[in-house]
C-alpha positions in Angstrom: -10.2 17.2 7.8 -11.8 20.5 6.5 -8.3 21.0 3.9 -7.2 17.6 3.0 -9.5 15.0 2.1 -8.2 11.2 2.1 -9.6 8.6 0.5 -8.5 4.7 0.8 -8.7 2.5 -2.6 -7.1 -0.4 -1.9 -5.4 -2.4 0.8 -5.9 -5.7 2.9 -9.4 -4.8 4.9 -10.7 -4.3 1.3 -9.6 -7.8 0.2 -6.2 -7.4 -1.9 -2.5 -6.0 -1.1 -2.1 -2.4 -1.7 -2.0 0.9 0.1 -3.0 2.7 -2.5 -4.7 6.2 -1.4 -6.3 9.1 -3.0 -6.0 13.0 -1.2 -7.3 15.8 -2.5 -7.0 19.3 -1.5 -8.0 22.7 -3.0 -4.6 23.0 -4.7 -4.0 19.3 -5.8 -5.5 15.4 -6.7 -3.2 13.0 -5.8 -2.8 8.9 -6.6 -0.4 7.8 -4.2 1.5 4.1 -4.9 -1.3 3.7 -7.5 -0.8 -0.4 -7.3 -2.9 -3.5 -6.2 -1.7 -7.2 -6.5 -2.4 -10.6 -4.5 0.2 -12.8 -3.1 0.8 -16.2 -2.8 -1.0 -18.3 0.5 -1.3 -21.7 1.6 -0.1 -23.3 -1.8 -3.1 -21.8 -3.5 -3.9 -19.5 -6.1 -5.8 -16.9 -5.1 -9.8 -17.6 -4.6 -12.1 -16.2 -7.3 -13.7 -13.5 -4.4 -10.3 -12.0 -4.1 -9.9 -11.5 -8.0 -13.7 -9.9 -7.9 -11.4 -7.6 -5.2 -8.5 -7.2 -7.3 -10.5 -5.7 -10.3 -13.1 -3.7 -8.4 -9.4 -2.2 -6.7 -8.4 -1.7 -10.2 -11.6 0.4 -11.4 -11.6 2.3 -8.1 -7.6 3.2 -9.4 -8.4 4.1 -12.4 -11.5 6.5 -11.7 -9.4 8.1 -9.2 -6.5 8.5 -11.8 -9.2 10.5 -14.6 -9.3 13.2 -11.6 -5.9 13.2 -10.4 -2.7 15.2 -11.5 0.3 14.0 -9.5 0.9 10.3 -8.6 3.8 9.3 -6.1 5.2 6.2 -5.7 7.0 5.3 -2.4 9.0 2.1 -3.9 8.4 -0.3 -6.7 6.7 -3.7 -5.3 3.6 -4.9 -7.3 1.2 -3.2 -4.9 2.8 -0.2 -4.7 3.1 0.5 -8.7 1.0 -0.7 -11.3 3.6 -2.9 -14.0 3.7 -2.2 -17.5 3.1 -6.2 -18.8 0.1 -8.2 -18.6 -0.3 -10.6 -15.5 -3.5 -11.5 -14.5 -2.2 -13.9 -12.1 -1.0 -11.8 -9.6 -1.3 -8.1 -10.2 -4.4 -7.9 -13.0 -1.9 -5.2 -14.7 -0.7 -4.0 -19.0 0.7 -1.4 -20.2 -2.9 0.1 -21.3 -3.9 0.1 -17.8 -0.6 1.5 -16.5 -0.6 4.3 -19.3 -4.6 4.8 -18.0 -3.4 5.4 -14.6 -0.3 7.7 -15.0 -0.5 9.1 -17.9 -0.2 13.0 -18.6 1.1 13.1 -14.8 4.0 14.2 -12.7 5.1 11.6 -11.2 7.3 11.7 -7.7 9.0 8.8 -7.4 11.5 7.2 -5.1 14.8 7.0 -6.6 16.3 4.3 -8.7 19.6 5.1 -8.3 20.2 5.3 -4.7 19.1 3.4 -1.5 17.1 0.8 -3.4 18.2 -2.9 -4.1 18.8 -4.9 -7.0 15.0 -6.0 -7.7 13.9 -2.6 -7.5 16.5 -0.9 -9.1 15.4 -3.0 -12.3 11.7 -3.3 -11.9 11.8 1.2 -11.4 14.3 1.4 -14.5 12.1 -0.9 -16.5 8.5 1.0 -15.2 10.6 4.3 -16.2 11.8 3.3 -19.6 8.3 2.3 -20.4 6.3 5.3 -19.0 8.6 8.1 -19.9 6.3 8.7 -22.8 3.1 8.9 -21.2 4.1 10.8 -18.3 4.2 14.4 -17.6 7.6 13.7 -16.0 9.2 11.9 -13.5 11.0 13.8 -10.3 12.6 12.1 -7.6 11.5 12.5 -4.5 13.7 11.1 -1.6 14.1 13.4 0.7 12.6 16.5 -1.1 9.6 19.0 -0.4 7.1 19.9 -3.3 4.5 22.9 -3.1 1.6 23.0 -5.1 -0.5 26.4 -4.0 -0.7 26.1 -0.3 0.0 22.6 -0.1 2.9 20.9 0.9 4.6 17.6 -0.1 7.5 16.3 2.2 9.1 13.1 1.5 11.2 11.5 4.1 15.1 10.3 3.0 14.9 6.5 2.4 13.5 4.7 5.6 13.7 0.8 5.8 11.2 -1.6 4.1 10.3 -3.3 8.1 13.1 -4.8 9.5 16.6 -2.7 10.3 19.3 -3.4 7.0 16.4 -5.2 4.9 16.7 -7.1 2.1 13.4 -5.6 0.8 15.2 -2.2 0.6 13.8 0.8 1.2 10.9 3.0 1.1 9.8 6.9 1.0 7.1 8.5 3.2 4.8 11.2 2.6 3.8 14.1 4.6 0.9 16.3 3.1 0.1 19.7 5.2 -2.1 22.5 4.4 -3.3 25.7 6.9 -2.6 23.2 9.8 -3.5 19.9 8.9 -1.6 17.0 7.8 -2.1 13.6 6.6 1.2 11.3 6.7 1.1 7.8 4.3 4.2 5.4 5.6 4.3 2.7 3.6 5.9 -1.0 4.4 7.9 0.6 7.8 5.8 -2.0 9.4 4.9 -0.6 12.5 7.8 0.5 12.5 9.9 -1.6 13.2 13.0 0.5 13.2 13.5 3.4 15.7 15.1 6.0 13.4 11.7 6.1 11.4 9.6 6.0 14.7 11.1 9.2 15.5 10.5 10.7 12.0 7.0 9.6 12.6 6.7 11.2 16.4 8.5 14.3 14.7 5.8 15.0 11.9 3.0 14.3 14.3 0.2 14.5 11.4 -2.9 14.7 12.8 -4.1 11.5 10.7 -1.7 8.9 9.9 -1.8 5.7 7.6 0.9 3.0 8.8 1.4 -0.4 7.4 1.5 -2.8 10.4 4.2 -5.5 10.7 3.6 -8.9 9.2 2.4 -10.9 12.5 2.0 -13.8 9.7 5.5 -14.3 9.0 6.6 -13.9 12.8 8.7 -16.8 13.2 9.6 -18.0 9.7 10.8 -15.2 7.4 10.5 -12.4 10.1 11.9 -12.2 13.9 8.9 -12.0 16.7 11.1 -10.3 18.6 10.8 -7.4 15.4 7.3 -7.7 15.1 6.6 -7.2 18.8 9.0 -4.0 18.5 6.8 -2.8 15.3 3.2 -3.1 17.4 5.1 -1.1 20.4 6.2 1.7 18.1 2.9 1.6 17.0 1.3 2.0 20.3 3.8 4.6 20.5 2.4 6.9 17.7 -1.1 5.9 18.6 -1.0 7.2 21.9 0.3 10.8 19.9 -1.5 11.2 16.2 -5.4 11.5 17.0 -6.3 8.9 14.0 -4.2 6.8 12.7 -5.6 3.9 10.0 -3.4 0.8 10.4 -3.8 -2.1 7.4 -1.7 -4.1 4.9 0.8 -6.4 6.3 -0.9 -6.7 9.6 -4.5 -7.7 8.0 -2.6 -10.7 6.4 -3.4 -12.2 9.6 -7.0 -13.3 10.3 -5.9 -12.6 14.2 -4.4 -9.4 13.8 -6.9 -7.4 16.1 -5.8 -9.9 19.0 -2.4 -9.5 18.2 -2.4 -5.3 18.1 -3.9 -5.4 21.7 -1.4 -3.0 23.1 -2.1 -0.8 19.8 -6.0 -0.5 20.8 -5.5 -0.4 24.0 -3.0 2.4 24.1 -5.2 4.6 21.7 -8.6 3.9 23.9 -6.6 5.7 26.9 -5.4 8.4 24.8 -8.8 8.9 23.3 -7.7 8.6 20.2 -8.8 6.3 16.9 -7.3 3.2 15.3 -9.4 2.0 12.6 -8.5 0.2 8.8 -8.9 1.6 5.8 -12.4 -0.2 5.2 -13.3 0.9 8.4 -12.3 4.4 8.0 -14.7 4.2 4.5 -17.4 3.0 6.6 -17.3 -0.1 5.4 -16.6 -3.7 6.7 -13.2 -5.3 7.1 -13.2 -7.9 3.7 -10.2 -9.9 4.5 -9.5 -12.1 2.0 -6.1 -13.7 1.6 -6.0 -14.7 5.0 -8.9 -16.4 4.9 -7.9 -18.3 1.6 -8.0 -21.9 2.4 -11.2 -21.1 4.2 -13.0 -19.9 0.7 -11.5 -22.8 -1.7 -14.0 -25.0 0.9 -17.1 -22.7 1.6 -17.0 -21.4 -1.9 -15.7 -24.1 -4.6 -14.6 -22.2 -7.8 -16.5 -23.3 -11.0 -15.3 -25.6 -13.6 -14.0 -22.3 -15.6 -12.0 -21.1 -13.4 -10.5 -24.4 -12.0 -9.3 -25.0 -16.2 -7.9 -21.5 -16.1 -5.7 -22.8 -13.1 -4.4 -25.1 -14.9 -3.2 -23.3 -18.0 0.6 -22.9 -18.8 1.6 -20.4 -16.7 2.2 -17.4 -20.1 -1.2 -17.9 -21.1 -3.1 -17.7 -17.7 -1.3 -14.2 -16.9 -2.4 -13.3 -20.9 -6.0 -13.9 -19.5 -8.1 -13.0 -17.4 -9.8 -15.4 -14.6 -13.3 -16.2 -15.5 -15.6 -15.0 -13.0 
């Protein structure tokens, strides 16, 4: 788009979890959910490659963060939000780099208070408490439009973290318009699943739209299929509406997620519209890692090093860093 220029840093296609997403227009640089993590798989730590992905995410964050001035976050999970403690087990996070990233920046967050469960509630109160000094300020954002020049921000009340009632609680989307153009970021709706926030969606009708897809990997076990088939029809849904939309995180977590979005591509190819990943809308090649975890520890043994750093006390590895 000629107004608002989007630009993916992290996410599944580019080999860790995040959705992490910098747009610029001529009135603002934004971070949004400036966060990047890697998640448990197949009783494994995660493969060297995928910590080369985690800290390459990290430096992409971070020179994005020098030119932004407003950050959002949408809820408070480990990819979403950088944490203000050291772990370089899962989230390759401190304080330092958390100050790096928000510092000296407004900060639009989702609420604490309201709509959020207990997890969040403490991880945002704790990421608060520690940032408050850094930080510009923080303003909470459910539900609430920002202007900045001629550009809009419009944040959506609370909408469901996947599944209707979820445990996982609740998340905020992001509308950003200027002269005509619009770029929505819906985090974690997966899909979505839930109805209410399809409509919202189909309402906004941005012309580009990044969606986290549902988690086809959990189908089954921890999620319903009958959910996950709803969260690929709503998706088909807005594709067959919103010209381009960019589909990643939960989805890519399985290595047969193209197979499985069938009816997404399909729908989009008779609308003539695009579906693409967030590596793919860079140019680049999918790089999906965590599914393909077990697969690596055999094609690509980790060295000595790292196999020692597995196997320190579990305080000291997330003091230090993997050797790679």
């Amino acid at each position: 788009m000629g107004q608002i220029r989007v630009v993916p840093l992290g996410a599944e296609s580019l080999g860790v979890r995040s959705m992490c997403t910098y747009v610029e227009t001529p009135d603002l640089r934004l971070l949004i959910d400036p966060g990047a993590s890697l998640g448990k798989r197949f009783g494994l730590l995660p493969h060297p490659r995928e910590y080369v992905a985690l800290r390459e995410c990290r430096a992409r964050i971070v020179e994005a963060a020098r030119s932004a001035n407003l950050a959002t976050i949408s809820h408070y999970h480990f990819d979403h939000i950088t944490p203000t403690y050291t772990d370089y087990v899962w989230n390759w996070s401190s304080l330092e780099a958390a100050e790096e990233i928000y510092a000296g920046k407004t900060v639009l967050a989702k609420d604490i208070r309201q709509n959020i469960n207990f997890s969040q509630r403490r991880r945002g109160w704790l990421f608060q408490r520690n940032m408050r000094k850094c930080v510009r300020r923080f303003d909470v954002a459910d539900g609430k439009s920002f202007d900045v020049g001629r550009t809009r921000l419009k944040f959506s009340q609370p909408v469901f973290h996947g599944e209707g009632n979820s445990m996982l609680g609740w998340v905020l989307m992001l509308l950003v318009e200027r002269q005509g153009e619009s770029f929505l970021y819906a985090p974690d709706v997966q899909g979505p699943m839930v109805g209410d926030t399809l409509k919202l969606i189909m309402d906004m009708s941005p012309k580009i739209a990044m969606i986290g897809g549902p988690p086809s990997y959990l189908s089954g076990f921890s999620v319903d299929e009958a959910n996950v088939k709803r969260g690929l029809d709503h998706l088909a849904t807005i594709v067959e509406k919103i010209p381009t939309t960019i589909i990643d995180h939960h989805l890519l977590r399985a290595e047969t997620w193209r197979e499985q979005a069938q009816v997404v591509f399909k729908t989009a190819e008779r609308a003539g519209h695009e579906v693409m990943t967030s590596a793919e809308y860079l140019g680049k090649q999918n790089d999906l890692l965590e599914c393909r975890r077990d697969e690596l520890y055999k094609a690509e043994p980790p060295s000595e090093e790292f196999v020692k750093w597995t196997k320190l006390p579990i305080l000291k590895q997330r003091q230090t860093k993997p050797p790679l």
